[in-house]
C-alpha positions, 0 to 999 in steps of 0.5 A: 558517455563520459567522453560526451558529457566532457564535449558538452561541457566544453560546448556549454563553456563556449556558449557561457562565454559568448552570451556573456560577452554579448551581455557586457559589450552592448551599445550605450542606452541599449541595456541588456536584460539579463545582464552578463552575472545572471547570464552566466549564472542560470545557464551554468547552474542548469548545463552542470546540474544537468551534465551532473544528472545525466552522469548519475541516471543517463536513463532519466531524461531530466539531466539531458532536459536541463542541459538544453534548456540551459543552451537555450538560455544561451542562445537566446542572449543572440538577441543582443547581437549586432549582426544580423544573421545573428540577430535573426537566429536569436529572435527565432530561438528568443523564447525557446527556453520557456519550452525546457522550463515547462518540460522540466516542471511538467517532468519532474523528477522523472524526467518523462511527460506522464499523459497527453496534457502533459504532452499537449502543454509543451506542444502548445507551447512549442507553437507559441514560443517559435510558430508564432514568432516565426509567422511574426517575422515574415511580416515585420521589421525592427519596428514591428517586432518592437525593438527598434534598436535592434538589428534588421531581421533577416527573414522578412518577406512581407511588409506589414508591421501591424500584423507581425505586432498583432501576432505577437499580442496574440502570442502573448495572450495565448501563452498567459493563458497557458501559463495559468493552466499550468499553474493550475495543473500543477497546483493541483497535481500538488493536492493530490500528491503523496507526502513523499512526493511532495517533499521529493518535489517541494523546491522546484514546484516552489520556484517554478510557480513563482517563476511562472507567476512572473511570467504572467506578469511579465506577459500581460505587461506586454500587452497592456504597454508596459506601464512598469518598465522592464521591472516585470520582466526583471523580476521574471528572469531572476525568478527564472535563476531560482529554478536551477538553484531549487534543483541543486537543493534537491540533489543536494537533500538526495545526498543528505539522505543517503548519508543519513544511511550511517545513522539506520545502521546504527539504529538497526544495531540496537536491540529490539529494533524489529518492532520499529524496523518498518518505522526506522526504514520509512524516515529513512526513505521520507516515506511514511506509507512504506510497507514491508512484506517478507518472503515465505520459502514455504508458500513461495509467496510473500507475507505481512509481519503477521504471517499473512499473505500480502499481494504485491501491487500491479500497477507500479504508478501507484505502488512502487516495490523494491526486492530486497536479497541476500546472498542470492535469495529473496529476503523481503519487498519494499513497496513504497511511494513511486517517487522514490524510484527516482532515488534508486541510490538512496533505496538501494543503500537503505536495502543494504544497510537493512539487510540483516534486520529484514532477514531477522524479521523475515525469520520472525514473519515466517513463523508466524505464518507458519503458526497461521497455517498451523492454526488454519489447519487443525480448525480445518481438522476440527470442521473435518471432525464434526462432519464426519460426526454429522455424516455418522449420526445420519447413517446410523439415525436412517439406516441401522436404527431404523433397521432395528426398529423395523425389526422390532415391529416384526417381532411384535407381530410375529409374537401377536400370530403366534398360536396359543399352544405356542407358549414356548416360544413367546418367551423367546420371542419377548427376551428378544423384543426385549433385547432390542429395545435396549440395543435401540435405546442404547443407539439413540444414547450414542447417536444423541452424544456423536450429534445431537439433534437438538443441537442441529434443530434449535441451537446452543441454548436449547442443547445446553438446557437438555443437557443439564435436564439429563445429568447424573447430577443437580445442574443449575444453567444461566444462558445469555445466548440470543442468537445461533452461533456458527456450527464449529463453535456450538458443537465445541461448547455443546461437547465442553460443557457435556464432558464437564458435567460427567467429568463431575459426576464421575471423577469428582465425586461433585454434588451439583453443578453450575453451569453459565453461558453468555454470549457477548462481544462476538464472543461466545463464554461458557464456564462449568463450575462444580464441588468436587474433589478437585485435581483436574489438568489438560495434562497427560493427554486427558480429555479436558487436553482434548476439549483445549486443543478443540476450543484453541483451534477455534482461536478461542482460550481454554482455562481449567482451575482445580485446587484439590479439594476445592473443586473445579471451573472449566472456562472457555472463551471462543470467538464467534467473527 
């Protein structure tokens, strides 16, 4: 590679040096256009920023793309040669560096056309800049080529100046009309960009607009006579100067921006810095949509800082992501504009220089996945739990009670048939009824407190009110509930404020209970407040312990306030999204 690169800048050097001497040695009263300083300049400036890319990324092929439109700058100064068979090649390849300024705009910075506009753009222009000029020397001489002091044009065939200049009009007005489609093409490809694109773009979609603009005057210059001169196509060429120049500007930020690298090192020294991590990296990279996502060895997929899961983009046209490793593990993934792949020096610093605090960060994530999944799993306990409860509150409702109760009835009628002379039997009989009354009504008691049904049927406000109507003790109930509230959360509350009322009326010693359930703000709060003796905690493995981690795996919060003596207030606060 180096060893081509060498022979191409030795070439380019032999072809500077020709184009310049032909620039300087022209005839008097036959000045030159562009003049040997510009010639020079341009083509030096697009053959080493080329040669320079291409060493830097041979797999983009803007480096090359540049190197030829800079030998096309070249060539095209052939034209001022007074050798014919000179002449004629210059004429031929006159425009041809137009095709390389399109490729370049229409590429950059990735070097590769993108779509079939793109490809159909240069295509067209190819056509115009050599087919039509080509067909045009078939036909024309000096004259009908509009140079008539110049050399004689070697590939006429056909005598026919009238039609070699009305193809050269037609060329004209073809390309203008290309030109301004590009102009537009590109404007709005401008519109449509990202923040980061735009600065990666900004000098050269600058400079070439311009240079494009020149263009269209300088082409309709043509066909209108030229009622300026060669002003136009003055301006053109130095407008023309400053598109090799925009692309220098933007290697030249690319280094700026890599030896920013310095700076994020030392920012990342700071403490506290994993808040303000994911900002730091993005002005480092110029990318404000930048996104960080960390690797969870747990769940071999990678999360957000939060904990929860991120899915990396499939189409890499719209998202760009850059894996971030240490020590030969995946540490995090950076998905970022797709312009910066084609700054890969400037991401692969910044990675390096960030990965100790992705790593940092990357523990942090990790735990706070880990609390997620913590957090999913005893909410999956809790539903477990309450339809288990359901399931054991229908078995018993449908089969055992209805057993007894069957039972019941058979004892009824056997105690009705009994003869009269059986008078001592019919105690028995009567103790059993009796006894399986009091079994039944104790099995209602305990299915009503595994599941009440008033609960199931009509909901939170309803439960809550029967709730206080049974208590052992004076209950005063304030319900603000409008709606039914997901099963998980009404079953939690309806079982809160049940333990708080016999936590009151047995361990308290309470006189009265007041009770206030409110639902507002997606947000379901139920508060038991009574005059006891006070000195109740969650501690020690007790049941209010129990109600907590019940209410706190539903993502809600769960206060006790108990001074001795003073009573206690039970709060739950649990949302219902």
């Amino acid at each position: 590679m180096k060893a081509r690169l060498s022979v191409i800048g030795v070439a380019a050097v032999l072809a500077g040096g020709g184009a310049v001497w032909l620039a300087a040695h022209q005839p008097f009263g036959r000045p030159t256009e562009p003049g040997p300083v510009l010639t020079l300049l341009v083509g030096v400036s697009l053959v080493g920023s080329g040669l320079g890319a291409w060493r830097a990324r041979p797999e983009n092929r803007l480096g090359q793309i540049m190197v030829f439109t800079g030998f096309a700058w070249f060539s095209a100064q052939l034209i001022e040669a007074q050798a014919p068979w000179l002449y004629t090649i210059g004429l031929v390849v006159q425009s041809v560096f137009i095709v390389g300024f399109v490729y370049l705009l229409l590429s950059f910075p990735s070097g590769r056309l993108t779509g079939l506009v793109d490809r159909g753009l240069v295509v067209v222009g190819a056509a115009l800049t050599v087919g039509l000029q080509l067909l045009a020397m078939l036909y024309g001489d000096r004259n009908g080529l509009r140079c008539p002091s110049c050399s004689d044009n070697l590939l006429r065939v056909f005598a026919n100046n009238t039609l070699a200049n009305g193809l050269l009009s037609l060329q004209r007005f073809l390309g203008g009309v290309l030109v301004i489609i590009l102009i537009a093409l590109l404007v709005w490809r401008w519109l449509r960009a990202s923040k980061a694109e735009r600065r990666a773009v900004a000098p050269v979609l600058t400079a070439g607009c311009a240079t494009l603009a020149a263009l269209t005057w300088d082409l309709a210059e043509d066909l209108s006579g030229n009622p300026f001169g060669a002003l136009p196509a003055t301006v053109f060429q130095y407008m023309f100067a400053t598109v090799p120049i925009a692309v220098l500007i933007v290697f030249l930020q690319r280094r700026l921006a890599r030896g920013m690298v310095a700076g994020l090192v030392v920012e990342l020294g700071r403490p506290r810095v994993s808040a303000d991590l994911c900002e730091a990296l993005a002005r480092a990279l110029g990318d404000p949509s930048l996104e960080l996502a960390f690797w969870f060895p747990d769940e071999n997929c990678y999360v957000d800082g939060d904990g929860g899961p991120v899915t990396l983009p499939d189409d890499a046209a719209k998202r760009g992501s850059t894996f971030v490793e240490r020590d030969g593990r995946p540490v995090a993934v950076l998905l970022h504009d797709p312009v910066l792949e084609h700054n890969s020096e400037l991401v692969r610093s910044v990675c390096a220089a960030a990965s100790l605090a992705l790593e940092n960060q990357r523990l942090q994530a990790e735990l706070r996945a880990q609390l997620i999944e913590l957090q999913a799993s005893r909410a999956r306990l809790v539903e477990a739990t309450d339809t288990e409860r359901r399931r054991i509150e229908r078995d018993l409702h449908d089969g055992t009670q209805q057993r007894l109760v069957s039972i019941a009835m058979s004892l009824g009628l056997l105690e009705a048939k009994l003869p009269e002379q059986a008078s001592g039997v019919q105690p028995l009989v009567r103790e059993t009824r009796q006894a399986l009354a009091s079994a039944l009504e104790e099995l209602r008691e305990l299915t009503h407190g595994i599941n009440p049904p008033l609960l199931t049927e009509r909901g939170l406000a309803a439960a809550l009110d029967e709730l206080c109507r049974r208590a052992a003790l004076p209950a005063h109930l304030t319900v603000t509930i409008d709606r039914r509230l997901p099963d998980q959360v009404e079953s939690a509350a309806y079982f809160m404020a049940s333990e708080a009322l016999t936590n009151a009326s047995k361990h308290a010693h309470a006189h009265g209970v007041s009770m206030a359930a409110s639902y507002e703000d997606q947000c379901l709060t139920v508060e038991v407040v009574d005059d006891g003796v006070g000195g109740a905690t969650t501690a020690n493995g007790s049941g209010l312990r129990g109600l907590a981690d019940r209410v706190e795996a539903l993502g809600g919060r769960f206060r006790v306030s108990s001074p001795v003596g003073r009573g206690t207030t039970l709060r739950a606060e649990i949302p219902c999204e």
